[in-house]
mmCIF file of the N, C-alpha and C atoms, coordinates in Angstrom:
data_MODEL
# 
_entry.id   MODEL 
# 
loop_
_atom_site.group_PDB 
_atom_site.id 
_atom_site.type_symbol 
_atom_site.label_atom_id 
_atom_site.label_alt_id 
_atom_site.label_comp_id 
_atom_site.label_asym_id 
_atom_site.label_entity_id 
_atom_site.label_seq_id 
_atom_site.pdbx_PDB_ins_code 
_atom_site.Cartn_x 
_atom_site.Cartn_y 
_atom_site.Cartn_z 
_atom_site.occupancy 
_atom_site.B_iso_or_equiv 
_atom_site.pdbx_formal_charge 
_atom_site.auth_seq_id 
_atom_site.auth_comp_id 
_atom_site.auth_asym_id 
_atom_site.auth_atom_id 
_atom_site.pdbx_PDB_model_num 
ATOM 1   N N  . UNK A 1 1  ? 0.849   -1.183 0.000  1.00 0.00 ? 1  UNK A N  1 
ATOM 2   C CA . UNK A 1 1  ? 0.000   0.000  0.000  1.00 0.00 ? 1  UNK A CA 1 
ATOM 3   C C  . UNK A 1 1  ? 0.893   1.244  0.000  1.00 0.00 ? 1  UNK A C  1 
ATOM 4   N N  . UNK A 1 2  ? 0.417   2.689  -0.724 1.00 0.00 ? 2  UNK A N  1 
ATOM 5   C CA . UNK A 1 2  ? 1.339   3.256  -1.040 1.00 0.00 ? 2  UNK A CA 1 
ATOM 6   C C  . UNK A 1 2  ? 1.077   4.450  0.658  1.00 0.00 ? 2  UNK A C  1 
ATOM 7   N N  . UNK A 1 3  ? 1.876   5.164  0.468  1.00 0.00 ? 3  UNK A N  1 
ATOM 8   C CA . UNK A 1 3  ? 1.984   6.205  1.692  1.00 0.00 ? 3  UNK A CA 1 
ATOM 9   C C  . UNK A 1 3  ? 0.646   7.123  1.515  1.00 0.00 ? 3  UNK A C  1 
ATOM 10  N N  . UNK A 1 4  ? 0.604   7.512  0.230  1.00 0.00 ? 4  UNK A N  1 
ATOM 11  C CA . UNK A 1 4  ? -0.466  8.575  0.063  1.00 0.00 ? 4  UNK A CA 1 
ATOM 12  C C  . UNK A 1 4  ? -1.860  7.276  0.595  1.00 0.00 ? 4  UNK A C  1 
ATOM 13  N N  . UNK A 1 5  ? -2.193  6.767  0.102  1.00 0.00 ? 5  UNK A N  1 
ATOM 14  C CA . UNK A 1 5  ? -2.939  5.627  -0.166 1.00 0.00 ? 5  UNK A CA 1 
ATOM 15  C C  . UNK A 1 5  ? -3.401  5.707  1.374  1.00 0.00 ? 5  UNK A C  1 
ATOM 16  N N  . UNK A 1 6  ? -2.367  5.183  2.270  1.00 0.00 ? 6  UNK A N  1 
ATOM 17  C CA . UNK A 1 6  ? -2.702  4.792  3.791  1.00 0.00 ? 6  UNK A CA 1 
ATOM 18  C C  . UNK A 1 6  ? -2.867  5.871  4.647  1.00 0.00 ? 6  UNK A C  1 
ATOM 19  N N  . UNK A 1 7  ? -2.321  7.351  4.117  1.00 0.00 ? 7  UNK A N  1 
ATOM 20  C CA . UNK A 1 7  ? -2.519  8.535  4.767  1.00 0.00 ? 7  UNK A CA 1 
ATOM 21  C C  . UNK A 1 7  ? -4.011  8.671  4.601  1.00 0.00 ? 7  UNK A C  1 
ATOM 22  N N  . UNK A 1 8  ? -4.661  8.759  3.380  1.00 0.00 ? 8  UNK A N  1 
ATOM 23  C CA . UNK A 1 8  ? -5.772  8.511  3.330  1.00 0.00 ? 8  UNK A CA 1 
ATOM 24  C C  . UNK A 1 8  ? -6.640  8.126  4.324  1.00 0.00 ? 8  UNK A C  1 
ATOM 25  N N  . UNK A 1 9  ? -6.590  6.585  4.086  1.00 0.00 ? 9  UNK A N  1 
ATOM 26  C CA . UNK A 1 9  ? -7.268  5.868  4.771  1.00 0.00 ? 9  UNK A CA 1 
ATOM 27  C C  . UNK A 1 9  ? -7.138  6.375  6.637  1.00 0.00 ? 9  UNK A C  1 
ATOM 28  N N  . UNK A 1 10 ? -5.843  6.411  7.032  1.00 0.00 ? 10 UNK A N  1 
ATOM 29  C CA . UNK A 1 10 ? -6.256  7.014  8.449  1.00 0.00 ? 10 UNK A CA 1 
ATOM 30  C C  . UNK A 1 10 ? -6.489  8.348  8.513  1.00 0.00 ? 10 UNK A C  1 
ATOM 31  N N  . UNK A 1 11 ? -6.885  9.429  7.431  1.00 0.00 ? 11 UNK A N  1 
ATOM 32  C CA . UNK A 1 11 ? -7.295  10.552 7.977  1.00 0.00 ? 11 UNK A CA 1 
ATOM 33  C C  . UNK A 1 11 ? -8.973  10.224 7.700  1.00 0.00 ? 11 UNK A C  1 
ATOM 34  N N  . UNK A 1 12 ? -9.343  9.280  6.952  1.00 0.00 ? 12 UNK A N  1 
ATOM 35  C CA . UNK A 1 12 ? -10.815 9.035  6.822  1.00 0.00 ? 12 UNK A CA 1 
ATOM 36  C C  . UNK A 1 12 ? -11.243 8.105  8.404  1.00 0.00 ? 12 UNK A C  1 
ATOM 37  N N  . UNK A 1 13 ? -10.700 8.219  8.904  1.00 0.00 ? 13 UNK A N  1 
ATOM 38  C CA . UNK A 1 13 ? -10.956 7.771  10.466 1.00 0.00 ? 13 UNK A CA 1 
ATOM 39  C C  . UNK A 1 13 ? -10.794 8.174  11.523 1.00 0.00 ? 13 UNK A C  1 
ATOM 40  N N  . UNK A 1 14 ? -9.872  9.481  11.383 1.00 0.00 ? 14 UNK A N  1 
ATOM 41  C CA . UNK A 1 14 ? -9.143  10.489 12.432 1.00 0.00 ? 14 UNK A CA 1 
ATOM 42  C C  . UNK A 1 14 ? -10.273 11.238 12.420 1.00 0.00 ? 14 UNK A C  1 
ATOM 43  N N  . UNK A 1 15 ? -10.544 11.294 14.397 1.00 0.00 ? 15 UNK A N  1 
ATOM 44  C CA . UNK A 1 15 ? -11.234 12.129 15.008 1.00 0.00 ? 15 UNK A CA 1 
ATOM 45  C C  . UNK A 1 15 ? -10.751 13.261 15.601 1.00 0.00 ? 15 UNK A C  1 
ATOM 46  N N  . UNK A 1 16 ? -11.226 14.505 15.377 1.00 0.00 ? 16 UNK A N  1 
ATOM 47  C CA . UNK A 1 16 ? -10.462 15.620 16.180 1.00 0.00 ? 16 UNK A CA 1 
ATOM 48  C C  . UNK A 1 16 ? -10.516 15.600 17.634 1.00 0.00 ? 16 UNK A C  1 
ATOM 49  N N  . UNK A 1 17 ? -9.303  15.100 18.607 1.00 0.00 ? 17 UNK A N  1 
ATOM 50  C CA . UNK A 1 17 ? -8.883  14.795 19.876 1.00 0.00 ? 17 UNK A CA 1 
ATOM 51  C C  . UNK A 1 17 ? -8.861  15.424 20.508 1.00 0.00 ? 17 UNK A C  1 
ATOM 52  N N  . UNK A 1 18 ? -9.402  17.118 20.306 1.00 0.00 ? 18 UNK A N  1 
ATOM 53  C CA . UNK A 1 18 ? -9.693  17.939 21.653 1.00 0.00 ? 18 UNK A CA 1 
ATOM 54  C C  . UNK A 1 18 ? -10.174 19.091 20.716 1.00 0.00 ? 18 UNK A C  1 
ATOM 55  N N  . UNK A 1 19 ? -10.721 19.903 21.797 1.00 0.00 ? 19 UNK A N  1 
ATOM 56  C CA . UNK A 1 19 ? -12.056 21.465 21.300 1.00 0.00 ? 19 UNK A CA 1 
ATOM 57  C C  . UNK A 1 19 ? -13.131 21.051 21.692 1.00 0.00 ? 19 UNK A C  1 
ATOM 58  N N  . UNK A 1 20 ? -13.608 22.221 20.853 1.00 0.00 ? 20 UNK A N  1 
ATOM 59  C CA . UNK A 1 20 ? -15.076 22.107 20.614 1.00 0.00 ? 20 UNK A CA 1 
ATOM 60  C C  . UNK A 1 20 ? -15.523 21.080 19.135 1.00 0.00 ? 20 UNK A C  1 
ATOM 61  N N  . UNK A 1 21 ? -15.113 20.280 19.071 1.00 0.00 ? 21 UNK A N  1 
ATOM 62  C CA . UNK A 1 21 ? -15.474 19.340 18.123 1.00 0.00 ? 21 UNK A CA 1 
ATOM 63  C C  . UNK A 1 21 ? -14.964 18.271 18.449 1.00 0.00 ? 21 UNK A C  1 
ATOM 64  N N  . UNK A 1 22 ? -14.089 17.907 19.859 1.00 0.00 ? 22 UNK A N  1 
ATOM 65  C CA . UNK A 1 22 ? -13.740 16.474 19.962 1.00 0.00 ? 22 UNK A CA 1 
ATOM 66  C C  . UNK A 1 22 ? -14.521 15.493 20.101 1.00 0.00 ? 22 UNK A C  1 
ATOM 67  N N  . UNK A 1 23 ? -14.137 14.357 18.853 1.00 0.00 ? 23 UNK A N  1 
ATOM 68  C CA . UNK A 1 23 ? -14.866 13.045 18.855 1.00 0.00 ? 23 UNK A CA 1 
ATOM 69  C C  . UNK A 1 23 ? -15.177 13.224 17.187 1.00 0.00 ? 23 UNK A C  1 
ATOM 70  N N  . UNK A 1 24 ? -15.284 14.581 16.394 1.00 0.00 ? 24 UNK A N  1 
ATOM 71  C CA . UNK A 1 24 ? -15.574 13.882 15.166 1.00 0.00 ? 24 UNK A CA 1 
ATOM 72  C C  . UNK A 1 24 ? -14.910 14.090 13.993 1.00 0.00 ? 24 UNK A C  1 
ATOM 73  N N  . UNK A 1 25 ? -15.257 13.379 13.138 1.00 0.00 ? 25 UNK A N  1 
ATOM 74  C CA . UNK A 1 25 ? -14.170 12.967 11.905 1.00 0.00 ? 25 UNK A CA 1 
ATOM 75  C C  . UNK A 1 25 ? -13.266 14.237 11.386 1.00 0.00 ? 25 UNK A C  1 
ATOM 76  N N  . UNK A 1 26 ? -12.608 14.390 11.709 1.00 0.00 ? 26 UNK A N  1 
ATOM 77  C CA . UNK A 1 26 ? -11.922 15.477 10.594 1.00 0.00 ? 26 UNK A CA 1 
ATOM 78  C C  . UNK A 1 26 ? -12.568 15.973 9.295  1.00 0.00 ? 26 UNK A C  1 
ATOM 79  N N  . UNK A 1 27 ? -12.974 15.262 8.809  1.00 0.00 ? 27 UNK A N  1 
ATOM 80  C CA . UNK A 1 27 ? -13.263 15.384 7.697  1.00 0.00 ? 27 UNK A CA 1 
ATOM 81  C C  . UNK A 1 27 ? -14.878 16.151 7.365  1.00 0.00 ? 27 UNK A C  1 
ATOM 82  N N  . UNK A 1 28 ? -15.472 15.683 8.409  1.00 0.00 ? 28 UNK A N  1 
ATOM 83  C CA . UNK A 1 28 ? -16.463 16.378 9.066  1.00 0.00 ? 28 UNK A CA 1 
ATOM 84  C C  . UNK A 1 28 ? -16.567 17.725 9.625  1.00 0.00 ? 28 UNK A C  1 
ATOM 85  N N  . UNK A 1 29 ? -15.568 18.287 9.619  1.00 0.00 ? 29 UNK A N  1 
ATOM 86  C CA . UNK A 1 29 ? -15.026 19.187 10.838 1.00 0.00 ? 29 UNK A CA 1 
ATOM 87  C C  . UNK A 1 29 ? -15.919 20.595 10.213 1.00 0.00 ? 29 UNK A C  1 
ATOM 88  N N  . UNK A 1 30 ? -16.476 21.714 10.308 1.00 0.00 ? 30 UNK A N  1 
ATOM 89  C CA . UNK A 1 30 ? -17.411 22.673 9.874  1.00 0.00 ? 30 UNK A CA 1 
ATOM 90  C C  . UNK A 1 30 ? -16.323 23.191 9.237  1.00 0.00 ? 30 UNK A C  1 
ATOM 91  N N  . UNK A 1 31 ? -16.278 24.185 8.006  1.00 0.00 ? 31 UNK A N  1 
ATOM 92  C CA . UNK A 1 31 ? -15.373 24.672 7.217  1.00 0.00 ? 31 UNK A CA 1 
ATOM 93  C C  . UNK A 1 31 ? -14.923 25.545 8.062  1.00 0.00 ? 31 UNK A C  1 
ATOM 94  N N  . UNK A 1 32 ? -15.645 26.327 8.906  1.00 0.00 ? 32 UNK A N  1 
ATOM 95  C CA . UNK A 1 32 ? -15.306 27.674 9.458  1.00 0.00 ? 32 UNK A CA 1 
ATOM 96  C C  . UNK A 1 32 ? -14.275 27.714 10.494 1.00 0.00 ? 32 UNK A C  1 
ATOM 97  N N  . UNK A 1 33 ? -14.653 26.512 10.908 1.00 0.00 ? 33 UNK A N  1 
ATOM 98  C CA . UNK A 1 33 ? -13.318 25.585 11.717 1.00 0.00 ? 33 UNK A CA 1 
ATOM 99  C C  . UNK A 1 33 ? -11.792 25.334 11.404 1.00 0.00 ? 33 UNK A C  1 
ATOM 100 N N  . UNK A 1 34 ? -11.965 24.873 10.002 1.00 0.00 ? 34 UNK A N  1 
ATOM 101 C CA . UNK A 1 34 ? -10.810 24.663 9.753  1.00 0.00 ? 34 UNK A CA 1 
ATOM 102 C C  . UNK A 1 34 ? -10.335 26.053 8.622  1.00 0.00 ? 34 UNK A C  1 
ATOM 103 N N  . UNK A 1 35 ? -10.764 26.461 8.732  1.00 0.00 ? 35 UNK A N  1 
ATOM 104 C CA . UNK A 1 35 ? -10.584 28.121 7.536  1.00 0.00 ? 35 UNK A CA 1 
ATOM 105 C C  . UNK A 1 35 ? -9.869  28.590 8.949  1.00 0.00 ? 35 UNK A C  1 
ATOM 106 N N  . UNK A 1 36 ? -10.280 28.924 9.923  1.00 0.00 ? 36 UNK A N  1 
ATOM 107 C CA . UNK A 1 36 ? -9.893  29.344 11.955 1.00 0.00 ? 36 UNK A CA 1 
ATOM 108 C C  . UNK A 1 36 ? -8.485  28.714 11.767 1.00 0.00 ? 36 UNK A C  1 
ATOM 109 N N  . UNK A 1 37 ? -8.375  27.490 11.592 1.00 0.00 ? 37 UNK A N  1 
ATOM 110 C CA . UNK A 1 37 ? -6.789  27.042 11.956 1.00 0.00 ? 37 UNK A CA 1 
ATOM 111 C C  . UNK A 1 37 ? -6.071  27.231 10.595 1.00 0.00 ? 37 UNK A C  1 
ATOM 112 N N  . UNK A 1 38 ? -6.520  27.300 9.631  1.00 0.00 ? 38 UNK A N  1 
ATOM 113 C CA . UNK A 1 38 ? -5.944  27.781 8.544  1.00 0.00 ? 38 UNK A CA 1 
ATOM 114 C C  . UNK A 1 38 ? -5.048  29.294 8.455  1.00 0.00 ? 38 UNK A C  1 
ATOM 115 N N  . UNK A 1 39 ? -5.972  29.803 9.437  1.00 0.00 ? 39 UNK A N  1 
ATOM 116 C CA . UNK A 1 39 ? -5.580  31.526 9.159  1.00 0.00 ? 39 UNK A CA 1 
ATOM 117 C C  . UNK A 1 39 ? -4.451  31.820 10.683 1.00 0.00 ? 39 UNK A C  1 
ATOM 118 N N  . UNK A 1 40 ? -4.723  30.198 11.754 1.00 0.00 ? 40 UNK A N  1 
ATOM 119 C CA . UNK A 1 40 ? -4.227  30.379 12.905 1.00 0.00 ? 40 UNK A CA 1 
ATOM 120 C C  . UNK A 1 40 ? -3.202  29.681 12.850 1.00 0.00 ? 40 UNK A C  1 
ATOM 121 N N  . UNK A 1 41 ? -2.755  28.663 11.871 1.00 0.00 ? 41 UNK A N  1 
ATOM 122 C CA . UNK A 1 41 ? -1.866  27.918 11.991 1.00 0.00 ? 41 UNK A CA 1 
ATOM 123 C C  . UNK A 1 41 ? -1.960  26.408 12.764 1.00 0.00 ? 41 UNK A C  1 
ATOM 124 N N  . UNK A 1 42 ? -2.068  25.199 11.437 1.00 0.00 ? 42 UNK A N  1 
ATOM 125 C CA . UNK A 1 42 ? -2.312  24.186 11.893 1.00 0.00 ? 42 UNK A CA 1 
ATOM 126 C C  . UNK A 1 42 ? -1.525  23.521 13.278 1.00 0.00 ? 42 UNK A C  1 
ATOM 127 N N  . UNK A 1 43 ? -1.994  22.429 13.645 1.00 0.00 ? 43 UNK A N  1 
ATOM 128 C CA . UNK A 1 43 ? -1.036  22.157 14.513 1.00 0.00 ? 43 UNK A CA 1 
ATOM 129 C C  . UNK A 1 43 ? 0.139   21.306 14.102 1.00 0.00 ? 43 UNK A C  1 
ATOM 130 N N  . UNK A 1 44 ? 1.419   21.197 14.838 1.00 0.00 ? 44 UNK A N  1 
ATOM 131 C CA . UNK A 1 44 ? 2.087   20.187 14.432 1.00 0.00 ? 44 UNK A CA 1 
ATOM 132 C C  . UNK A 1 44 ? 2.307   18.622 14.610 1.00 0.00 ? 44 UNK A C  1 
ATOM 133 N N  . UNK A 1 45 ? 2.957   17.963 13.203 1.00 0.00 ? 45 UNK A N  1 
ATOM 134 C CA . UNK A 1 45 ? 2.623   16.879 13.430 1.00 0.00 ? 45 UNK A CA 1 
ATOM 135 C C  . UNK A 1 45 ? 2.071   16.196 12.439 1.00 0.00 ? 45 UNK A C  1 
ATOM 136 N N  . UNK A 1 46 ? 1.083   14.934 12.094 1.00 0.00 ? 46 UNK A N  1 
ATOM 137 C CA . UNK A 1 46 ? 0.755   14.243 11.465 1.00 0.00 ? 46 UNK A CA 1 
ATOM 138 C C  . UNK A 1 46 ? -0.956  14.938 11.774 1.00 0.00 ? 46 UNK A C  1 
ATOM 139 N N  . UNK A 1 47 ? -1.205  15.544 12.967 1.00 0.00 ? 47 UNK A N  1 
ATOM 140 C CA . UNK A 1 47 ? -2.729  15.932 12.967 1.00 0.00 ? 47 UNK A CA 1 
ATOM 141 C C  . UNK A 1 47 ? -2.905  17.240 12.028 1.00 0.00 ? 47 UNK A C  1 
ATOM 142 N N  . UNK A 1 48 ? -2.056  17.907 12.138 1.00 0.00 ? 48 UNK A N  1 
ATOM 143 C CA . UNK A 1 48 ? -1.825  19.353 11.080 1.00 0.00 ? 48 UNK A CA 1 
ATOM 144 C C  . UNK A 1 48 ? -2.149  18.962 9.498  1.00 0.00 ? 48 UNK A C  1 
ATOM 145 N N  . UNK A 1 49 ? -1.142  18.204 9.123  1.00 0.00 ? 49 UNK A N  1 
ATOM 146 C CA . UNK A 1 49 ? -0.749  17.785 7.844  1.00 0.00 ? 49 UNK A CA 1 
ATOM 147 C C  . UNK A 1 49 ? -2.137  17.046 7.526  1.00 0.00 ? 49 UNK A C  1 
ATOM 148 N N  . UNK A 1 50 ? -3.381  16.222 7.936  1.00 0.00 ? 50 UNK A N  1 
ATOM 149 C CA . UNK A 1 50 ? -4.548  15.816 8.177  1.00 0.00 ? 50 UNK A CA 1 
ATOM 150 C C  . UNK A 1 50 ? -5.531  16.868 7.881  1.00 0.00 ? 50 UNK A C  1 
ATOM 151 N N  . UNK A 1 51 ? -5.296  18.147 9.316  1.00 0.00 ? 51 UNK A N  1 
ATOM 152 C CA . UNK A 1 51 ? -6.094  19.156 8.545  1.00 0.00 ? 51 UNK A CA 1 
ATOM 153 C C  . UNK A 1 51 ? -6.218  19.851 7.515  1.00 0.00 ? 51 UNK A C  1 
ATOM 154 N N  . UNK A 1 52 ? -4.909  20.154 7.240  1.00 0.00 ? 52 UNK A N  1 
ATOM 155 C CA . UNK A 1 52 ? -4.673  21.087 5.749  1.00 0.00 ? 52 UNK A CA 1 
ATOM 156 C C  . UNK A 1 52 ? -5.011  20.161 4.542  1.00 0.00 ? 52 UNK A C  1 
ATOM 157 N N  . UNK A 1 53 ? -5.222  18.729 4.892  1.00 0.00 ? 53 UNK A N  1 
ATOM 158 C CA . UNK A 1 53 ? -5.358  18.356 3.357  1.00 0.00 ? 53 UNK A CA 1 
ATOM 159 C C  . UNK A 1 53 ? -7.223  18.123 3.837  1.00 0.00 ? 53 UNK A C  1 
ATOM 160 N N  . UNK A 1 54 ? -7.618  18.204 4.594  1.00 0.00 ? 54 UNK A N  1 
ATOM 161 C CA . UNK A 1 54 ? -8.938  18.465 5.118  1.00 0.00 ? 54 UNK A CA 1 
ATOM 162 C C  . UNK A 1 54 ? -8.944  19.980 4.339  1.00 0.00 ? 54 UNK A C  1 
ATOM 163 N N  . UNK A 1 55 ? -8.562  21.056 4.561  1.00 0.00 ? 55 UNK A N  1 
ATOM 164 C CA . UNK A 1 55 ? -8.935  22.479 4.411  1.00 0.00 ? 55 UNK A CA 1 
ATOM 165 C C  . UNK A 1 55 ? -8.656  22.254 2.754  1.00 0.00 ? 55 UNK A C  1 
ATOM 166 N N  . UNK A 1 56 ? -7.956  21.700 2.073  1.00 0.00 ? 56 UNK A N  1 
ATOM 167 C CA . UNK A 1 56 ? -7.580  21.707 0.521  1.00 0.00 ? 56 UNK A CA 1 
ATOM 168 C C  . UNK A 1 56 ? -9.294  21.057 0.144  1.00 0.00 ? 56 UNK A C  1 
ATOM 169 N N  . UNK A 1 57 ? -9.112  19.346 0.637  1.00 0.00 ? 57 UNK A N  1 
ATOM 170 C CA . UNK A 1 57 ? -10.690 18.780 0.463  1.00 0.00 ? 57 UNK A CA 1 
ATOM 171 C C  . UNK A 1 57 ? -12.081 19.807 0.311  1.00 0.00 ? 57 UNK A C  1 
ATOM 172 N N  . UNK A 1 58 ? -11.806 20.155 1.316  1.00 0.00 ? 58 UNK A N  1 
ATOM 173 C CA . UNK A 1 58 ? -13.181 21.254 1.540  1.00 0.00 ? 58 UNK A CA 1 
ATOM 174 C C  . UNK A 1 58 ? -13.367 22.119 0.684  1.00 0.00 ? 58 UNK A C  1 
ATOM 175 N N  . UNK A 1 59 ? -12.115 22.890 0.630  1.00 0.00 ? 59 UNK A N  1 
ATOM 176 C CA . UNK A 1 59 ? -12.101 23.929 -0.121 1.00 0.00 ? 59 UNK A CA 1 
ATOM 177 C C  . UNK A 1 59 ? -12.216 23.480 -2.223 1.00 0.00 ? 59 UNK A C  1 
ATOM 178 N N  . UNK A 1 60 ? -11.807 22.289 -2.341 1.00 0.00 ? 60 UNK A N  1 
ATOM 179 C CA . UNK A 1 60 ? -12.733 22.307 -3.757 1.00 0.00 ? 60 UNK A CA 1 
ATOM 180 C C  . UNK A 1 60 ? -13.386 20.925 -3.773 1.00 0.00 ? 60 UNK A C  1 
ATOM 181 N N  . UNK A 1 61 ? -14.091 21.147 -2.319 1.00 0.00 ? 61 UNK A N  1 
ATOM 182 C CA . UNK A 1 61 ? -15.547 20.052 -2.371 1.00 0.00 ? 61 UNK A CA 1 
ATOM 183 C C  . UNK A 1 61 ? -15.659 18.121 -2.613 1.00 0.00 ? 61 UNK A C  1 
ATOM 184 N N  . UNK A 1 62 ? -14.509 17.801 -2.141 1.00 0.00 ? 62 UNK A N  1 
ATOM 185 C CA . UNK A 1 62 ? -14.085 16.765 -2.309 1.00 0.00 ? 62 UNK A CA 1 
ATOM 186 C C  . UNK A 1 62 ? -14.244 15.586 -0.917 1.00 0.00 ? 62 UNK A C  1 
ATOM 187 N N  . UNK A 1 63 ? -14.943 16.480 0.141  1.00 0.00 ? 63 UNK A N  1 
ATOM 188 C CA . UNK A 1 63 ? -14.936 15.644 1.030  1.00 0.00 ? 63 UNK A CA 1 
ATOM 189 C C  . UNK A 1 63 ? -15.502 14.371 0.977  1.00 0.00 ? 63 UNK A C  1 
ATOM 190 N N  . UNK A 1 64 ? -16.226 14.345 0.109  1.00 0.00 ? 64 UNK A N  1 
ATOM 191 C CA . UNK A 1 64 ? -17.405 12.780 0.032  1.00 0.00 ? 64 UNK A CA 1 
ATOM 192 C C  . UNK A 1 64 ? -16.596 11.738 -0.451 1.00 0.00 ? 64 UNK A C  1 
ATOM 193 N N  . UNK A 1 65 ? -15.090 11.706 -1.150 1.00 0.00 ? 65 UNK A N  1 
ATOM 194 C CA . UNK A 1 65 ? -13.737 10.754 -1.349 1.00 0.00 ? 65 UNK A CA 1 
ATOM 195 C C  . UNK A 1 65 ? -13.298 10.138 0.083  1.00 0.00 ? 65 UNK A C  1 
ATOM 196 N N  . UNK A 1 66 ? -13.353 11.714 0.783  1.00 0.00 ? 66 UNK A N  1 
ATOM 197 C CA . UNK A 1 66 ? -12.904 10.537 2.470  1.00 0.00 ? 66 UNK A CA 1 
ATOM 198 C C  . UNK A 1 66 ? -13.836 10.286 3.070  1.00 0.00 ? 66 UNK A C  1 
ATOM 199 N N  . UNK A 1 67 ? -14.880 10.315 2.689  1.00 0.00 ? 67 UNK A N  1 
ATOM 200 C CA . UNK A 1 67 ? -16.194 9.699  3.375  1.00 0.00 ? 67 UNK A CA 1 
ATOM 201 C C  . UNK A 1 67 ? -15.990 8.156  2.785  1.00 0.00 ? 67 UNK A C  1 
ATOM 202 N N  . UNK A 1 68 ? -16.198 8.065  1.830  1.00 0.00 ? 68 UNK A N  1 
ATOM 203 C CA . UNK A 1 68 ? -16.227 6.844  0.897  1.00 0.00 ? 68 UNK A CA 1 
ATOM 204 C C  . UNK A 1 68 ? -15.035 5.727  1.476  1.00 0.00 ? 68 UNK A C  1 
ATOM 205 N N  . UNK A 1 69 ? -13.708 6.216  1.328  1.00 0.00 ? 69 UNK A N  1 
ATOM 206 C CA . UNK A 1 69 ? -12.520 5.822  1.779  1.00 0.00 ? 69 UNK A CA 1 
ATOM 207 C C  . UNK A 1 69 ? -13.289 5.002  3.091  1.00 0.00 ? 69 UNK A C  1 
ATOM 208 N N  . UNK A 1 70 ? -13.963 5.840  4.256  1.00 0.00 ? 70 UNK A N  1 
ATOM 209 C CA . UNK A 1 70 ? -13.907 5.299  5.433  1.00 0.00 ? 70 UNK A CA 1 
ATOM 210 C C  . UNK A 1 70 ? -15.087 4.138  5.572  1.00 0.00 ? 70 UNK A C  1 
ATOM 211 N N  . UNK A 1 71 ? -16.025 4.339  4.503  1.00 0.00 ? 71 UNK A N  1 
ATOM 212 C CA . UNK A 1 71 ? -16.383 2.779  4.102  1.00 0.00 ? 71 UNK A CA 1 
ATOM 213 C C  . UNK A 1 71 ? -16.217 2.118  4.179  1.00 0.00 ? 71 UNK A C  1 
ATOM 214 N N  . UNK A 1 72 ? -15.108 2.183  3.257  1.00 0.00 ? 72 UNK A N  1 
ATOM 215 C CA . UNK A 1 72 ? -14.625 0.794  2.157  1.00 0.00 ? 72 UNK A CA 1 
ATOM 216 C C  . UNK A 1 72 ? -13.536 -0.099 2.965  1.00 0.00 ? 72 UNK A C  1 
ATOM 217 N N  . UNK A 1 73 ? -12.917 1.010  3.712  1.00 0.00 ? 73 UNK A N  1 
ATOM 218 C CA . UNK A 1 73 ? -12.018 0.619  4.846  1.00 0.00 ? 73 UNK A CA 1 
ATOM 219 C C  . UNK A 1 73 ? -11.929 0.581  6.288  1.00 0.00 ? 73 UNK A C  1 
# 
């Protein structure tokens, strides 16, 4: 399985682990939310790098790929 491939798959399962939104999917996360850490600076780490490709998703409407992903897997 390739890196991109499995990054995937665990950000289609990664729950945001503290806030006001802990417990749900990232991917889920309200735009306005992640536009907030966008303009605030993700965090570091493997949870950062998760959101920003969350904030890319969102931003040209692609979230229903990591919905699907967390299906299938």
């Amino acid at each position: 399985m390739t890196q991109d491939k499995q990054f995937l798959i665990e950000l289609s399962k990664m729950k945001m682990p503290f806030g006001k939104y802990k417990g749900r999917f990232l991917i889920d996360l309200p735009e306005h939310y992640i536009v907030w850490y966008k303009n605030k600076g993700f965090p570091n780490g493997k949870l950062g790098k998760q959101m920003e490709l969350v904030y890319e998703l969102q931003l040209n409407g692609l979230e229903d790929i990591v919905r699907e992903i967390r299906i299938r897997f």
